[in-house]
C-alpha positions in Angstrom: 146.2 -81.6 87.4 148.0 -78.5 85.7 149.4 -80.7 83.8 146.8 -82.2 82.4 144.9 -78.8 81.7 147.8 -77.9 80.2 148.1 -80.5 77.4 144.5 -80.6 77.0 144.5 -76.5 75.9 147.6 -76.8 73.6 145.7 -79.8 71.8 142.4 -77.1 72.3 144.8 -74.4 70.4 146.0 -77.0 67.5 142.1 -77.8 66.9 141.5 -74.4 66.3 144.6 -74.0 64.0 142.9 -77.0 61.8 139.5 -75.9 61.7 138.5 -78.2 64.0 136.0 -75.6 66.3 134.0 -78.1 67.9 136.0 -80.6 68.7 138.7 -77.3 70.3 135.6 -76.4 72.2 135.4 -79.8 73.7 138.9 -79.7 74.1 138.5 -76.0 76.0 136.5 -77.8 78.2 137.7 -80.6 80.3 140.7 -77.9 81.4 138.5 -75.5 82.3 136.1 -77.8 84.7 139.7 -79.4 86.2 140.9 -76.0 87.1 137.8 -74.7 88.7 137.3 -78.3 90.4 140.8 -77.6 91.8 140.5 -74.4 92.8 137.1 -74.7 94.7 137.8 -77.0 97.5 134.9 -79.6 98.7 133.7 -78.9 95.6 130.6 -81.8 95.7 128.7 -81.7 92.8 129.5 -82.7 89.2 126.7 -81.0 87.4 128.0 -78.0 85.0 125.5 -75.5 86.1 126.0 -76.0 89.7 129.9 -75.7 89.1 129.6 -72.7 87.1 127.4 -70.9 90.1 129.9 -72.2 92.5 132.4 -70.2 90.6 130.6 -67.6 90.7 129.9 -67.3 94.1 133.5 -67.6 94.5 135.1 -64.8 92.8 132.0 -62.8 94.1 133.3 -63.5 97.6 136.8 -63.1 96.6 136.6 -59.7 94.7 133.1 -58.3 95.7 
């Protein structure tokens, strides 16, 4: 998985060096969700906005 995040956010940096915003946003992405899908265990939804509030009640619980 870090891996993967990895490559995908040094090909998110070379977009932005091009010009090529929304496709580095896209790329920005996908290593994001796989990082916060890794780090929140029994993680069982797929939809963005649930993931974001799962990650939010997460760090709230964790530095709150």
């Amino acid at each position: 998985m870090r891996l993967k995040a990895e490559v995908l956010l040094r090909e998110a940096r070379m977009d932005v060096e091009h010009g090529s915003y929304n496709k580095a946003v896209s790329a920005s992405y996908f290593p994001l969700r796989l990082t916060v899908e890794h780090l929140i265990r029994g993680l069982l939804t797929t939809k963005d906005d649930k993931i974001a509030n799962a990650l939010y009640r997460e760090i709230k619980r964790k530095c709150w």
